[in-house]
C-alpha positions in Angstrom: 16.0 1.0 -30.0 13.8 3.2 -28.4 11.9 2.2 -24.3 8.9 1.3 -25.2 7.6 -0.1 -21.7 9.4 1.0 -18.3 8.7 -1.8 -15.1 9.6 -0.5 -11.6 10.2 -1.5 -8.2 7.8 0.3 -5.8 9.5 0.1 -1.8 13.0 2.5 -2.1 12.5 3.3 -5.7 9.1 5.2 -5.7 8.6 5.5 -2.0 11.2 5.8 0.9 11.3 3.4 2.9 12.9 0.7 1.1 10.5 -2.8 2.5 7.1 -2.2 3.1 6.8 -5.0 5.3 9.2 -3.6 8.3 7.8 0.0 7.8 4.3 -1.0 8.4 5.8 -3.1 11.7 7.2 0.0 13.0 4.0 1.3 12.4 1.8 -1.3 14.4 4.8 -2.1 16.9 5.4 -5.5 15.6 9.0 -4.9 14.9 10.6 -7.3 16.6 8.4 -10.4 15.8 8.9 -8.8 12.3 13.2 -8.6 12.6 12.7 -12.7 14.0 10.8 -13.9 10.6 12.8 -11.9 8.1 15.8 -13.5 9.5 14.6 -16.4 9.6 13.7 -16.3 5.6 17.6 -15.0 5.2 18.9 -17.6 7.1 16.8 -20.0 5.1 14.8 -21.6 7.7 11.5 -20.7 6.3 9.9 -20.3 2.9 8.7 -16.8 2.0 5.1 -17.5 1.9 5.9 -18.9 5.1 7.9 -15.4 6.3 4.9 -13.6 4.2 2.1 -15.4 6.3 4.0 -15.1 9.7 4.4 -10.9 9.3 0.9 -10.6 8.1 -0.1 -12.8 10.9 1.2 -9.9 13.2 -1.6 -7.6 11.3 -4.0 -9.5 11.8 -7.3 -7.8 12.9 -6.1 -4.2 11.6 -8.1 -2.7 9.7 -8.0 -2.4 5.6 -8.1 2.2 6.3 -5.7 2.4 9.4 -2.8 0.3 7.4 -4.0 2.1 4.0 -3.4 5.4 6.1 -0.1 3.8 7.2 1.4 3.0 4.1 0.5 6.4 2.5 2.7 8.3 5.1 5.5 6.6 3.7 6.7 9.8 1.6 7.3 9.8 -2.4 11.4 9.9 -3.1 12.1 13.3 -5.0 11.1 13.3 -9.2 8.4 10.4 -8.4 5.5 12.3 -9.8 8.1 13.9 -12.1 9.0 10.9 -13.8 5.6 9.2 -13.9 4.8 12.5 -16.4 7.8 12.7 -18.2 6.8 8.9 -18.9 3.7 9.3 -19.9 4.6 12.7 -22.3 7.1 9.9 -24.2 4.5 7.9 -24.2 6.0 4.9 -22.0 3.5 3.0 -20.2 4.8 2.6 -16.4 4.2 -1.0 -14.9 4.9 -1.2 -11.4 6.0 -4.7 -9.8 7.0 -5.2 -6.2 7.0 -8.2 -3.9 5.2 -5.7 -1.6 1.6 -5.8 -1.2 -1.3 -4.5 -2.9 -3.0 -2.5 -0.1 -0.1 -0.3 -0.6 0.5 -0.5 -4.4 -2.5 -0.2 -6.0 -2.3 3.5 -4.5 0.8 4.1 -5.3 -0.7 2.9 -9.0 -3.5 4.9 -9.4 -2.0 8.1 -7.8 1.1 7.8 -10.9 -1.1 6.8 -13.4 0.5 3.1 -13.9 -0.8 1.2 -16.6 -1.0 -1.7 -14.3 0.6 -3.3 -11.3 1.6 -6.8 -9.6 2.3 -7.6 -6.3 1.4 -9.6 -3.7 -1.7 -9.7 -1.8 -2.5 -8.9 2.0 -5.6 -10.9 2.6 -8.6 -8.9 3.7 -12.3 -9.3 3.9 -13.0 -5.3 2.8 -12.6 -4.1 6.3 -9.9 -5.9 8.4 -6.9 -8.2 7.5 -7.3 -11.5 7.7 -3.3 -12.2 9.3 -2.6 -14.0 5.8 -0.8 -12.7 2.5 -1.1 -14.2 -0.8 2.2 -14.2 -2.8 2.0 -13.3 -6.5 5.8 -11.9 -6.7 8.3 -13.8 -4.6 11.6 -12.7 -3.4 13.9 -13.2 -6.6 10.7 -14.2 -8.5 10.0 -11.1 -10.9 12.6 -12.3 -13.9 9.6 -14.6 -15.1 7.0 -12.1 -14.6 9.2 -9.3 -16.6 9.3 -12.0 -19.6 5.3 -12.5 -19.5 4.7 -8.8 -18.9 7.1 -8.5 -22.2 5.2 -11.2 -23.9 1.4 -9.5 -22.8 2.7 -6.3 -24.4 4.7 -7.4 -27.4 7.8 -6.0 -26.5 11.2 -6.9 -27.6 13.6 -6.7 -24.3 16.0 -4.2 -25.5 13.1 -1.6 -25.6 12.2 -2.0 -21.8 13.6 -0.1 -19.2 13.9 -1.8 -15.1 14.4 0.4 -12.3 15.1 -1.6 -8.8 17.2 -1.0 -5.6 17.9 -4.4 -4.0 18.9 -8.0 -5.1 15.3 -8.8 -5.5 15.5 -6.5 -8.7 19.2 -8.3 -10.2 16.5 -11.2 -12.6 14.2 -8.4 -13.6 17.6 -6.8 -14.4 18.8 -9.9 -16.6 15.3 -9.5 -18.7 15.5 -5.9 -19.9 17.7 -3.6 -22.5 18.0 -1.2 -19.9 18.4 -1.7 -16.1 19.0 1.6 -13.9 19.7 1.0 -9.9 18.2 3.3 -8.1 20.4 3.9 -4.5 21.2 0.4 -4.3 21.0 -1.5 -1.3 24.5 -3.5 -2.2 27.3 -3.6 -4.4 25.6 -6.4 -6.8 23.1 -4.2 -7.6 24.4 -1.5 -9.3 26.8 -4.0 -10.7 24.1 -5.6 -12.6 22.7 -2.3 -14.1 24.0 -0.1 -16.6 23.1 3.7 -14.7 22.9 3.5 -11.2 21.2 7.0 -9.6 20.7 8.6 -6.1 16.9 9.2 -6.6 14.5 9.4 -10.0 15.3 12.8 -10.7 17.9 12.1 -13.4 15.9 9.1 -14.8 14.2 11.3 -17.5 17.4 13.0 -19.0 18.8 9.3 -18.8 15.9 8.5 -21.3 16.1 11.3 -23.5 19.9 9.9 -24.3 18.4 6.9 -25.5 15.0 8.2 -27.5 
């Protein structure tokens, strides 16, 4: 069946640096209240809206341009832009779903063209950050959001095409016809993904094999 619908991971897939959250702590210099809350989610002590409040709590005060400004020097991986075309000349709409946050996203959106994006939010009152983050897409959460998205857009599984890089991406994964890893992060990954791929660049021959 042909893809009909491709949803991808933003942080490590589209852009470098592969969680949003610790680049923009090595850009402020928060990094090491940032390393204390992350392992404190991993180690199950907190929730993550609790880990997502505590990092953004760090931000607080920053402005809603400086960390913009931040978050778009974090470079494009090579065939980005490439494959956004070559999706949208097949006529595959691009949906973009990270538990990232928007101020970050919603450029990464408009500058590929996405047909639409969710992730979470990093509160802000237009100017500065308010040191809070609304969560939309939990860690492990997007397997649910994949089946609405596929419900929104009336399309049947096997025509929808993932693209992720860490455990996060394994439910989305489990929802799809095709799943492609995209320099993994570990071994379950790629395991749960049927074309696993250095950077996007081979993405659109991949594609072509199957249209």
């Amino acid at each position: 069946m042909p893809i009909r619908l491709a949803i991808f991971d933003v942080d490590g897939v589209i852009k470098e640096s592969p969680d949003p959250y610790t680049y923009l702590h090595k850009c402020f210099g928060t990094e090491t209240a940032g390393a204390r809350y992350l392992a404190a989610f991993l180690a199950g002590e907190i929730s993550y809206e609790q880990f997502a409040d505590l990092d953004a709590g760090e931000w607080r005060g920053r402005s809603v341009a400086e960390t913009k400004a931040a978050l778009r020097a974090n470079p494009y991986v090579p065939g980005a832009f490439e494959t956004a075309a070559g999706l949208r000349e097949r006529d595959i709409p691009l949906i973009l779903l990270s538990s990232g946050f928007d101020l970050h996203v919603e450029d990464v959106a408009a500058e590929l063209n996405a047909a639409e994006f969710h992730c979470n939010g990093l509160d802000h009152d237009g100017e500065r950050l308010l040191g809070t983050m609304t969560v939309y897409v939990p860690w492990g959460g997007k397997g649910p959001i994949v089946r609405s998205l596929l419900s929104q857009w009336k399309i049947d599984p096997a025509q929808c095409l993932a693209v992720g890089d860490t455990g996060s991406d394994i439910d989305m994964f489990r929802e799809v016809g095709h799943a492609v890893a995209i320099r993994p992060a570990r071994p379950e990954v790629s395991q749960a993904a049927h074309l696993t791929l250095p950077n996007l660049t081979g993405l659109l021959s991949y594609l072509d094999t199957i249209l």
